[in-house]
ROGU-947994 format. One record per atom (N, C-alpha, C): residue in one letter; x, y, z. Coordinates in steps of 0.02 Angstrom, whole numbers, padded with zeros to 5 digits, always signed. Layout:
<sites>
AXYZ/...
</sites>
This chain:
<sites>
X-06850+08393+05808/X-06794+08349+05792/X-06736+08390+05764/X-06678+08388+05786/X-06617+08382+05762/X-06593+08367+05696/X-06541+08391+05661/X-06528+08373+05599/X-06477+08322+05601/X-06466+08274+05564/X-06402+08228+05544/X-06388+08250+05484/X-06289+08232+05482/X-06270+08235+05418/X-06287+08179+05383/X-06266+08152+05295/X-06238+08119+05263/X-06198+08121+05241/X-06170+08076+05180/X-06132+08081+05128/X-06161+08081+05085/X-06134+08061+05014/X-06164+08055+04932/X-06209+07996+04928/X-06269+07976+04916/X-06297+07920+04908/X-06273+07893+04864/X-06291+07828+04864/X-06279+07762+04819/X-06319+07752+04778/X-06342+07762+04723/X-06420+07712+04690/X-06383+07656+04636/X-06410+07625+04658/X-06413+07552+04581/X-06495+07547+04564/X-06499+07497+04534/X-06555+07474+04494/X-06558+07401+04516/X-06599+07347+04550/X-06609+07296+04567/X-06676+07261+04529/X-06694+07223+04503/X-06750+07202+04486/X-06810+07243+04493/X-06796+07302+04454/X-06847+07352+04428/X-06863+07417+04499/X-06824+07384+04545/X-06808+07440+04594/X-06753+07480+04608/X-06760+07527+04623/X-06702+07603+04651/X-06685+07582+04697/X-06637+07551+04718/X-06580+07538+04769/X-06552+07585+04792/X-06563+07631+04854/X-06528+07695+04909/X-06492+07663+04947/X-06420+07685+04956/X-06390+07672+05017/X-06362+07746+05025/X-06355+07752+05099/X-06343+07820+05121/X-06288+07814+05181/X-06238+07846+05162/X-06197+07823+05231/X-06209+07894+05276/X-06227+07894+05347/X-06223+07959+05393/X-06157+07959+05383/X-06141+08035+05429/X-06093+08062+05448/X-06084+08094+05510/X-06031+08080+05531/X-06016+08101+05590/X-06003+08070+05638/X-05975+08087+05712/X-05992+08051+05779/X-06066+08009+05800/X-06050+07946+05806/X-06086+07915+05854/X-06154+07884+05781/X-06116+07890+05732/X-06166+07862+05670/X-06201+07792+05678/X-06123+07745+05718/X-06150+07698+05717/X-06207+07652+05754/X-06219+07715+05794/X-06291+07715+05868/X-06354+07708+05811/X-06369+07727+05752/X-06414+07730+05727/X-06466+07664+05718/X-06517+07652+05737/X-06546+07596+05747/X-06590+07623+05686/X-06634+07660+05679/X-06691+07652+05614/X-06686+07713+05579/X-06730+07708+05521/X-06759+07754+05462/X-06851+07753+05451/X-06853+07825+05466/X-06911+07826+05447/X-06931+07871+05373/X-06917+07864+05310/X-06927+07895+05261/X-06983+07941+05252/X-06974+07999+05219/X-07058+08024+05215/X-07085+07989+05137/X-07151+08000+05139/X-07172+07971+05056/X-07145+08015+05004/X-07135+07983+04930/X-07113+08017+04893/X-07175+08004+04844/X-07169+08062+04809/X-07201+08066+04744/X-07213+08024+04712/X-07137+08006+04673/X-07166+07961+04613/X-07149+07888+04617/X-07127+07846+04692/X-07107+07798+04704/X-07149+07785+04762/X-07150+07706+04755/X-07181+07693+04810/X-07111+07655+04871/X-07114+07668+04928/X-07053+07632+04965/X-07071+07577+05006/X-07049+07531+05006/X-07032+07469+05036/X-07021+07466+05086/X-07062+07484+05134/X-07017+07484+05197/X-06997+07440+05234/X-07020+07364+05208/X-06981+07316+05249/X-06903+07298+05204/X-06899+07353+05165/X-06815+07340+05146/X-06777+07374+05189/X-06791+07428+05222/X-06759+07462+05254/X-06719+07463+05309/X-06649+07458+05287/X-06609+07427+05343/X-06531+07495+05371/X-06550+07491+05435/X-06504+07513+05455/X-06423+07503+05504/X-06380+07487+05472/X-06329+07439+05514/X-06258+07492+05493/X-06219+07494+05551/X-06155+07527+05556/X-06140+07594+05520/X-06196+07647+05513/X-06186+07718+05504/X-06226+07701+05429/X-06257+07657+05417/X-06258+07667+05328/X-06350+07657+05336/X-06392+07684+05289/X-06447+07669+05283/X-06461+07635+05192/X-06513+07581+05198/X-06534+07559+05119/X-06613+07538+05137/X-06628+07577+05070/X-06693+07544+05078/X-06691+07588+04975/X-06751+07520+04972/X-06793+07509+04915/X-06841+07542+04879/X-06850+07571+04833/X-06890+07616+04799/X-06919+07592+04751/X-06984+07591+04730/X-06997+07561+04644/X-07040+07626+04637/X-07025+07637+04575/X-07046+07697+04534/X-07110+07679+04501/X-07162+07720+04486/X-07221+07715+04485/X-07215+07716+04403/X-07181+07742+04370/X-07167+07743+04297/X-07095+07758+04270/X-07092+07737+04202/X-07003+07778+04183/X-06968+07840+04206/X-07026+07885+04201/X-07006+07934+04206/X-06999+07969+04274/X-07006+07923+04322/X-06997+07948+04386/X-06923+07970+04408/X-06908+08014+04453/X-06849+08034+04469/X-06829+08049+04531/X-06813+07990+04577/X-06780+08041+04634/X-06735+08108+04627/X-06737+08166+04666/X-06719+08204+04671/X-06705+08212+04748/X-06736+08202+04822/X-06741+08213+04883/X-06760+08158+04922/X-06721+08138+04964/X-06753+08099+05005/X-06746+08114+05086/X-06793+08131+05115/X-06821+08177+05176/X-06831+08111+05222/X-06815+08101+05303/X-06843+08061+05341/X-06805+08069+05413/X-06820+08046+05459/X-06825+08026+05528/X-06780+07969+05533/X-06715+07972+05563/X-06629+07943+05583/X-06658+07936+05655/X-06671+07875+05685/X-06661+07870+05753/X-06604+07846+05779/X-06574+07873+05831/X-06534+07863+05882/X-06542+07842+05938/X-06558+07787+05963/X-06596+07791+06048/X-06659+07801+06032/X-06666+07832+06086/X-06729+07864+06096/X-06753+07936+06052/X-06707+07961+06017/X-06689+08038+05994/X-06709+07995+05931/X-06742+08067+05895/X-06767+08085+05817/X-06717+08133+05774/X-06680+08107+05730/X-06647+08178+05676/X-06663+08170+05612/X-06667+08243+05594/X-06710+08251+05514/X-06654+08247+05480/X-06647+08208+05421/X-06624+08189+05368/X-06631+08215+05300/X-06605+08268+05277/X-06620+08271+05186/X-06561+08266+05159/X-06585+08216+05095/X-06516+08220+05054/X-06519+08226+04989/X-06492+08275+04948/X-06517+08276+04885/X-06481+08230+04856/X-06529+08205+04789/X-06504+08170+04744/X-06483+08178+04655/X-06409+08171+04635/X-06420+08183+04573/X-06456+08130+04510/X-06457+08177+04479/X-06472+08125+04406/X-06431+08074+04396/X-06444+08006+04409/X-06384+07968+04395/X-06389+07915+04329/X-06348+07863+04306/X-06386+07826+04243/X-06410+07778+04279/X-06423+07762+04340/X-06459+07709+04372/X-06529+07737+04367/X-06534+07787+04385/X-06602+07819+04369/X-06642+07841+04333/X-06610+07834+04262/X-06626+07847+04182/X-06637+07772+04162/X-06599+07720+04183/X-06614+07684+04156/X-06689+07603+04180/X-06712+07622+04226/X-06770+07587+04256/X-06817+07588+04212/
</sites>
């Protein structure tokens, strides 16, 4: 697989979940039909939140304890029929201190 860009993620805090939105970048973003996330550590993901519409990806995270921390989120951007690998780092934000 191929790499895709992003931009800066989004996180909020929703009823005890980590709210990601991720906008791609680039040509032809808005072809993107799905997300396949890899597992993370200290969250478990939702994958029927996971929505992909007009270049932007969101999906749902709940953290296994306080002290959990996104830092990376790694996954599979389909286009068509085509697979592109996705990483995007994440900073410390107060959405994420405060769960």
């Amino acid at each position: 697989a191929r790499n895709t860009v992003a931009g800066a993620p989004v996180l909020r805090t929703e009823d005890g979940q980590l709210v990601v939105t991720i906008p791609l970048d680039g040509p032809g973003v808005s072809g993107a039909t799905d997300f396949f996330p890899e597992p993370q550590e200290a969250f478990v993901i939702d994958h029927k939140s996971i929505a992909v519409a007009e270049g932007t990806i969101t999906l749902r995270l709940t953290p296994y304890d306080s002290a959990a921390r996104l830092k990376q989120l790694n996954g599979l951007v389909v286009y068509g029929k085509q697979g592109y690998r996705l990483s995007v780092y994440i900073r410390d934000t107060p959405e994420q201190i405060s769960h």
